[in-house]
BAPAGU-31633 format. One record per residue (C-alpha): residue number from 0; residue in three letters; chain; x, y, z. Coordinates in nm, 3 decimals. Example, Ala and Ser with C-alpha at 12.3 -4.5 7.8 and 13.67 -1.06 7.14 Angstrom:
BAPAGU-31633
n / res / chain / x / y / z
0 / Ala / A / 1.230 / -0.450 / 0.780
1 / Ser / A / 1.367 / -0.106 / 0.714
END
This chain:
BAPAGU-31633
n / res / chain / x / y / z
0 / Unk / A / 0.496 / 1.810 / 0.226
1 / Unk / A / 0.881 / 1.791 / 0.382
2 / Unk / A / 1.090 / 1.526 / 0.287
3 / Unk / A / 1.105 / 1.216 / 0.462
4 / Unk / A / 1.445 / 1.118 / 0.622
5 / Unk / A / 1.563 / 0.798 / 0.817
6 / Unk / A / 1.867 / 0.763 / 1.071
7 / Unk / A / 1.868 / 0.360 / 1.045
8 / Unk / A / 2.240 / 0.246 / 0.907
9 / Unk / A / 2.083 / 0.006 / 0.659
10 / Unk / A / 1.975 / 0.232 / 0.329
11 / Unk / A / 1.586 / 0.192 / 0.252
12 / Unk / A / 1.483 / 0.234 / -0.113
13 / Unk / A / 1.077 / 0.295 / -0.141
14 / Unk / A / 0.984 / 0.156 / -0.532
15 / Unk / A / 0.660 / 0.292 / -0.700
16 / Unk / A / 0.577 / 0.087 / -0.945
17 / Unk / A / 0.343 / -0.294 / -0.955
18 / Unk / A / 0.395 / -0.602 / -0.867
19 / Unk / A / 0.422 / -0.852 / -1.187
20 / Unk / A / 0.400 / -1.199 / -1.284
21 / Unk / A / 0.654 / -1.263 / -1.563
22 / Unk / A / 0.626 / -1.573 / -1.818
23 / Unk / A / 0.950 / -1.623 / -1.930
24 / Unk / A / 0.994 / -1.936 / -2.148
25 / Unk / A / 0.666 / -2.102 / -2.040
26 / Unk / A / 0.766 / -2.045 / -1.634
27 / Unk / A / 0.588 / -1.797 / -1.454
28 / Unk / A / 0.799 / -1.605 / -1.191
29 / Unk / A / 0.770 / -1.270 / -0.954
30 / Unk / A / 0.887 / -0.961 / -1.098
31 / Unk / A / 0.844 / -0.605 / -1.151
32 / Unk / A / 1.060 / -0.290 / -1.013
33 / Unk / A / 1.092 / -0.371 / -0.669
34 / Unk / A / 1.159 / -0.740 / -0.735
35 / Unk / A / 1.449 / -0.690 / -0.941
36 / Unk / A / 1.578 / -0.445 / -0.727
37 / Unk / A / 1.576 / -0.667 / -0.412
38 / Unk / A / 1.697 / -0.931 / -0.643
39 / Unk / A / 2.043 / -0.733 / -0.759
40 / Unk / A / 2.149 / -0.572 / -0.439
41 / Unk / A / 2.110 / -0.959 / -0.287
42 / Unk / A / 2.307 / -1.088 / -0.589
43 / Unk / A / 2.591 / -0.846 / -0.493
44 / Unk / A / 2.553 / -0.865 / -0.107
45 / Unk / A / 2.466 / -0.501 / -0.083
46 / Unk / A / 2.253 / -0.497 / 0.267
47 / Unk / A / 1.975 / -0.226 / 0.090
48 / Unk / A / 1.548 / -0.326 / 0.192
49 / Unk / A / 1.318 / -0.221 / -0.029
50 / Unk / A / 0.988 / -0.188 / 0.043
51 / Unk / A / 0.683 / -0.109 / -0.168
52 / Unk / A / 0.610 / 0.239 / -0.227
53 / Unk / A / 0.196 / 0.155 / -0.336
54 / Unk / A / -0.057 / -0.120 / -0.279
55 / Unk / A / -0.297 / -0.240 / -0.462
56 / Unk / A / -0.197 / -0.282 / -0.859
57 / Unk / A / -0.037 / -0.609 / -1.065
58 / Unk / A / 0.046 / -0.706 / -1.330
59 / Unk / A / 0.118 / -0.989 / -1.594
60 / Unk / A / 0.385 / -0.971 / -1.867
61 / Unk / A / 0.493 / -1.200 / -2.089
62 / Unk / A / 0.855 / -1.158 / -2.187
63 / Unk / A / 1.088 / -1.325 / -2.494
64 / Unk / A / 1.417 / -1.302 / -2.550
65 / Unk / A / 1.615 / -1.433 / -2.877
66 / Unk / A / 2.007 / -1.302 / -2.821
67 / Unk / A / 2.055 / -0.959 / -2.714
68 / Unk / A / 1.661 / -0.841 / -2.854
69 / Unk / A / 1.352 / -0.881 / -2.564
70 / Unk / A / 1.025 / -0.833 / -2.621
71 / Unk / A / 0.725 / -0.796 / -2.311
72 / Unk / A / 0.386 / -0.818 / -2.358
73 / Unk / A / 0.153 / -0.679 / -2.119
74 / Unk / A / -0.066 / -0.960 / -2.068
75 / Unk / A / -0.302 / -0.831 / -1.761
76 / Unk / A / -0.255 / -0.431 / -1.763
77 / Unk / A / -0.245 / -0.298 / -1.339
78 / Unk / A / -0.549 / -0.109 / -1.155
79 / Unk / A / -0.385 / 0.202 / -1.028
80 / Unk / A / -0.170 / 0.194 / -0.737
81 / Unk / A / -0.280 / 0.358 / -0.383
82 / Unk / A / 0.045 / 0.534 / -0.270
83 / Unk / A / 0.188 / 0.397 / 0.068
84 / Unk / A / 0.445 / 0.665 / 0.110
85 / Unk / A / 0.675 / 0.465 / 0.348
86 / Unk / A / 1.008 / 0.576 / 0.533
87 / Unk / A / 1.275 / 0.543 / 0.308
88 / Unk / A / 1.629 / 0.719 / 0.224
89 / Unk / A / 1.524 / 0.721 / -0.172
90 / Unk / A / 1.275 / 0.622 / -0.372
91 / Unk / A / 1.228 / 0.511 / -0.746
92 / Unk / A / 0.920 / 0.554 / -0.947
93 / Unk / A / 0.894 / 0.322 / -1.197
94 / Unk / A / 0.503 / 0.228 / -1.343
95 / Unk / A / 0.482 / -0.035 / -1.585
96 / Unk / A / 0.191 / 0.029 / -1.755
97 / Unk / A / 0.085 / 0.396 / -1.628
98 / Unk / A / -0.041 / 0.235 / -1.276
99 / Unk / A / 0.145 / 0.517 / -1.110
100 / Unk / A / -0.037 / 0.884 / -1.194
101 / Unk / A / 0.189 / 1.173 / -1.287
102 / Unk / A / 0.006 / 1.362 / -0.983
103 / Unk / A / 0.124 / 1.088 / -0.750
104 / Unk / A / 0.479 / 1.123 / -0.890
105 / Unk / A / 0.485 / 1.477 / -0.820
106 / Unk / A / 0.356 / 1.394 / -0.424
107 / Unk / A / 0.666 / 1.126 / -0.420
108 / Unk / A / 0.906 / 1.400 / -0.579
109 / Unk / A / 0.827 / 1.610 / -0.271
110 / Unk / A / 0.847 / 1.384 / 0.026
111 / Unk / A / 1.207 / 1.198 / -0.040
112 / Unk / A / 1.549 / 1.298 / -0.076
113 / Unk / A / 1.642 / 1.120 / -0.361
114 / Unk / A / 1.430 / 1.040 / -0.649
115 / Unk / A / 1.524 / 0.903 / -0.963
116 / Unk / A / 1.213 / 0.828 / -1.205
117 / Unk / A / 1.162 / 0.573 / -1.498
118 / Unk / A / 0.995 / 0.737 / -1.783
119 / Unk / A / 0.937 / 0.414 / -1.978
120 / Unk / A / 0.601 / 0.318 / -1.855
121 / Unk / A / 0.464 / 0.678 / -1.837
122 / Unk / A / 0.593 / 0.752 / -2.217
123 / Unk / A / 0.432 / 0.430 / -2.364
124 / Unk / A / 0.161 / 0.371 / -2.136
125 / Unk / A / -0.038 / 0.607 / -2.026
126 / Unk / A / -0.215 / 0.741 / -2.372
127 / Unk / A / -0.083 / 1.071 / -2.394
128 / Unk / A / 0.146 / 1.236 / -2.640
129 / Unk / A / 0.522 / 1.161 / -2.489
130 / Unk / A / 0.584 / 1.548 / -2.482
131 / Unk / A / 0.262 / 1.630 / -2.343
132 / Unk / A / 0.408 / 1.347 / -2.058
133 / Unk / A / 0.744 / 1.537 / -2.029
134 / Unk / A / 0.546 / 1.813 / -2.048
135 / Unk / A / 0.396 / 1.734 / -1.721
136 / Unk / A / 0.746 / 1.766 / -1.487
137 / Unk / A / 0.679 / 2.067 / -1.299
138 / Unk / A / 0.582 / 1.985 / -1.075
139 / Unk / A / 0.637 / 1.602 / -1.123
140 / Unk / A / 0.988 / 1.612 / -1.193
141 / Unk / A / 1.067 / 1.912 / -0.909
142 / Unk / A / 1.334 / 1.759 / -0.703
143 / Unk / A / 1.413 / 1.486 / -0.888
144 / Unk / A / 1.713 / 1.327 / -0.905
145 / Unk / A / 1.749 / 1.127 / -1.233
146 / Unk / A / 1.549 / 1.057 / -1.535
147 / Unk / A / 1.633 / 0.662 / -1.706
148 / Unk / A / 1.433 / 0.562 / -2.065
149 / Unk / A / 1.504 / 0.387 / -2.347
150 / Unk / A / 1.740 / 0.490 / -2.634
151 / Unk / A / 1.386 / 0.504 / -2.852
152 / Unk / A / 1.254 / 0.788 / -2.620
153 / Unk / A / 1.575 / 1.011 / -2.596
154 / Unk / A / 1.455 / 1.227 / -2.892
155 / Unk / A / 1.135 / 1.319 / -2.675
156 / Unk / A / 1.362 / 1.398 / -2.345
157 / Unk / A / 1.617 / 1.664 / -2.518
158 / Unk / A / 1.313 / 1.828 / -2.623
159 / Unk / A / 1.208 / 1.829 / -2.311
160 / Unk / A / 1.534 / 1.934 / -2.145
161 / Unk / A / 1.492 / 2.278 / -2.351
162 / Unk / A / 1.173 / 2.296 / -2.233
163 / Unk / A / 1.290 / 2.244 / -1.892
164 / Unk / A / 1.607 / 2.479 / -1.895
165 / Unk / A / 1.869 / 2.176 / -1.934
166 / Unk / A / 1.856 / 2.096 / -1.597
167 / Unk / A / 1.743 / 1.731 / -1.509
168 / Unk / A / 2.022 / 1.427 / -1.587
169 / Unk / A / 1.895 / 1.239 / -1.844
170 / Unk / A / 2.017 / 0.858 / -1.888
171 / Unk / A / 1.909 / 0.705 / -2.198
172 / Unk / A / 1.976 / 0.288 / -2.204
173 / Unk / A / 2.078 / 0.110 / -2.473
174 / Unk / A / 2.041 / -0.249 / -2.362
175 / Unk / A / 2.375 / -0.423 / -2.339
176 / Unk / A / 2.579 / -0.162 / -2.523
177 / Unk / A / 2.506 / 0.065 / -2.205
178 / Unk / A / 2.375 / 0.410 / -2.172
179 / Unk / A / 2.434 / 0.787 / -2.346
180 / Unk / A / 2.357 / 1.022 / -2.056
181 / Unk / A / 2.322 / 1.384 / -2.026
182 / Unk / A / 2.372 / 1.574 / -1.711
183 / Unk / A / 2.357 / 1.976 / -1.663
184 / Unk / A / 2.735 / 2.001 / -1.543
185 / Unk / A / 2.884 / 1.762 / -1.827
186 / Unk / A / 2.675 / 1.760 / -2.069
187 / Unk / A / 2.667 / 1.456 / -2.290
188 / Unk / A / 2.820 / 1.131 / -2.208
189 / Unk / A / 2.850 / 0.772 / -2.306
190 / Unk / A / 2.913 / 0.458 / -2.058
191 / Unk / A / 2.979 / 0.128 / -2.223
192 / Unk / A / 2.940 / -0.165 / -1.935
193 / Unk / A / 3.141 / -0.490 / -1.956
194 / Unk / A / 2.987 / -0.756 / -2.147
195 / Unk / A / 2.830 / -1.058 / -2.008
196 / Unk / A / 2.683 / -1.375 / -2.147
197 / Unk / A / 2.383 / -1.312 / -1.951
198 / Unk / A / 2.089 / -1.647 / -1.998
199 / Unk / A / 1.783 / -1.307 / -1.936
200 / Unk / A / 1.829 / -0.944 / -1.940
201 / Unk / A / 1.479 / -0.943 / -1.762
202 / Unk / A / 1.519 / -0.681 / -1.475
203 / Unk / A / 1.794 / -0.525 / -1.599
204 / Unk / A / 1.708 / -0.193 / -1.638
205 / Unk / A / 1.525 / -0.223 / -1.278
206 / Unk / A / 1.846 / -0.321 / -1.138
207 / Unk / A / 2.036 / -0.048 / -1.327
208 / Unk / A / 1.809 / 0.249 / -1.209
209 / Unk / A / 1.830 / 0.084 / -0.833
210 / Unk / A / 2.222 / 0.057 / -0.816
211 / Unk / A / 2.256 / 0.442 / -0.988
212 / Unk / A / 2.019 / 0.487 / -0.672
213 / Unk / A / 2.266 / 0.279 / -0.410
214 / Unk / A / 2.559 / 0.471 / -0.571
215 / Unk / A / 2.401 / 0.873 / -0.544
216 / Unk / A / 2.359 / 0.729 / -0.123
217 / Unk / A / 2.685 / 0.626 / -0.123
218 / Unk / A / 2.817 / 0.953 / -0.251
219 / Unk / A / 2.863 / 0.896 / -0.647
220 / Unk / A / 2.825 / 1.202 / -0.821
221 / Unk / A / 2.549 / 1.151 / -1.104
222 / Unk / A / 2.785 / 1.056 / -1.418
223 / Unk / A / 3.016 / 0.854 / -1.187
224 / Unk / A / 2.672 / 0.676 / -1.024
225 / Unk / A / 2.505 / 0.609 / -1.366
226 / Unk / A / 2.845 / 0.437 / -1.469
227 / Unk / A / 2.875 / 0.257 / -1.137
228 / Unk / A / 2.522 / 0.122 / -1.235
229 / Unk / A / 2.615 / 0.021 / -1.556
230 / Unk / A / 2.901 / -0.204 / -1.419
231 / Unk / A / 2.674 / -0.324 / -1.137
232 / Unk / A / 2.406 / -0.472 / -1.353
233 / Unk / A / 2.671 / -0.656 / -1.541
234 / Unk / A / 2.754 / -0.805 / -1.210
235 / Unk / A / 2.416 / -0.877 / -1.123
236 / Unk / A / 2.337 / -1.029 / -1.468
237 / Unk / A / 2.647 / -1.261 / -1.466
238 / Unk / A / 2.569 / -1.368 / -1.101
239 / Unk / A / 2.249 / -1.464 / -1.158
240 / Unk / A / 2.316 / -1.650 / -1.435
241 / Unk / A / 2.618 / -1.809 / -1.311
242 / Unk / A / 2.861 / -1.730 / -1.520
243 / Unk / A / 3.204 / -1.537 / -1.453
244 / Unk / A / 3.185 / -1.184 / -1.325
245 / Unk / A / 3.302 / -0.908 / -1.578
246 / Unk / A / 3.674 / -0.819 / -1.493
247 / Unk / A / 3.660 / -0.428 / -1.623
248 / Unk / A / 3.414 / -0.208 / -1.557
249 / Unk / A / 3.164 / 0.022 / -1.731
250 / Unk / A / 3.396 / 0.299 / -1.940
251 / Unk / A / 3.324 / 0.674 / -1.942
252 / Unk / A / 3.357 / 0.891 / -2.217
253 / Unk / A / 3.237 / 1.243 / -2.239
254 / Unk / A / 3.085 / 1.371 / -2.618
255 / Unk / A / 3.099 / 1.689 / -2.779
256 / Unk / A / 2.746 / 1.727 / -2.842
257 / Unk / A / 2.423 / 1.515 / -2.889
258 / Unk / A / 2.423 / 1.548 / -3.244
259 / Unk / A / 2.065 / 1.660 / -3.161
260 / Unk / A / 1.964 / 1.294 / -3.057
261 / Unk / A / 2.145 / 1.058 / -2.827
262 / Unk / A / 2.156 / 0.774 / -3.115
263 / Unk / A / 2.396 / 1.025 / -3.340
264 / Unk / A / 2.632 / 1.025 / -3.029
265 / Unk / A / 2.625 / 0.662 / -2.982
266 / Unk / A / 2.742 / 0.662 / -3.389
267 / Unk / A / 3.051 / 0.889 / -3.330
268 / Unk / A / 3.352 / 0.727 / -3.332
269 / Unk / A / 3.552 / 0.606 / -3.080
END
């Protein structure tokens, strides 16, 4: 299947992933990957559409936060998702609850240019060992871009990236402290963002995997877009909560090693 490509000036960004309902302190709201990605390029006036990459699966989370610590609840688990395959630039798959198959991540690997995937809701979701998950990649993760999890699943993806040659970039989040990434040309790495009195961190990581996606079309090299990203969310975060933008942005620093996990790195001094 060739890769789909668009000529329209305004960048299109196809999401995989379902719709949700979130209740957040007692309110229920919209949410889910492509809502929070619609809802941080507006919040930075970054003119990006994104449309929905499948039909046909929700779902219902209920989500508590106390400080920097959040905890989500699937309340109503998704059916799976019928894959729309729309025009788009780049696309991010990004199932909540395993709604999106790894054989139709592998089709959406294939058809667009840029793909970065979100490994959370396959790793914890989808009742299969995590390995046997990252296991999967060829030919799901063929072509892709980017890889984003947790900090809790980064033990899982170095195994994988000797089982896959070392060559996918690897971004491991770490909630407000930021990210420890790993790409093939620079090996480890760690970004702190700015820090913002955020009132949710709901969305956040949806809005950190789109902007890495805004900044690889704009021309960001993978280290320089996953830092970008980190300083974008903060952004987002402190404009949607009304409170003063960070003034700094997200700092780089490159690590000797992993210390065979990405949570030794994040130990090391400064």
């Amino acid at each position: 299947m060739s890769r789909r490509k668009r000529s329209s000036p305004v960048p299109r960004l196809a999401v995989f992933s379902a719709e949700t309902l979130d209740l957040i302190r007692g309110a229920v709201q919209p949410g889910g990957p492509a809502f929070y990605a619609g809802q941080g390029f507006r919040l930075l006036g970054l003119g990006v559409e994104v449309v929905p990459g499948a039909a046909g699966c929700r779902a219902v989370f209920k989500h508590e936060e106390e400080g920097d610590v959040r905890s989500s609840v699937l309340v109503e688990p998704p059916r799976r998702c019928r894959l729309r395959l729309p025009e788009a630039d780049a696309a991010l798959v990004s199932p909540v609850a395993c709604e999106v198959s790894f054989e139709d991540a592998a089709v959406v690997s294939r058809v667009y240019p840029l793909v970065a995937v979100d490994m959370q809701g396959f790793l914890r979701s989808c009742h299969r060992g995590r390995l046997e998950a990252l296991r999967y990649p060829p030919p799901m993760l063929d072509g892709v871009d980017a890889v984003k999890l947790s900090l809790e699943d980064a033990g899982d993806v170095l195994a994988a990236q000797r089982l896959l040659g070392g060559r996918l970039h690897v971004m491991a989040t770490l909630g407000s402290a930021g990210l420890v990434g790993w790409d093939p040309a620079l090996g480890c790495y760690l970004c702190t963002p700015p820090r913002v009195e955020a009132e949710s961190t709901v969305g956040a990581g949806d809005m950190f995997t789109a902007f890495y996606i805004y900044a690889r079309l704009r021309g960001a090299g993978r280290v320089e877009a996953a830092c970008r990203a980190s300083t974008m969310t903060a952004e987002a975060l402190a404009a949607r909560s009304g409170v003063e933008p960070p003034k700094q942005g997200a700092r780089l620093r490159l690590l000797p090693d992993c210390g065979g996990g990405f949570g030794l790195a994040v130990a090391s001094p400064a």
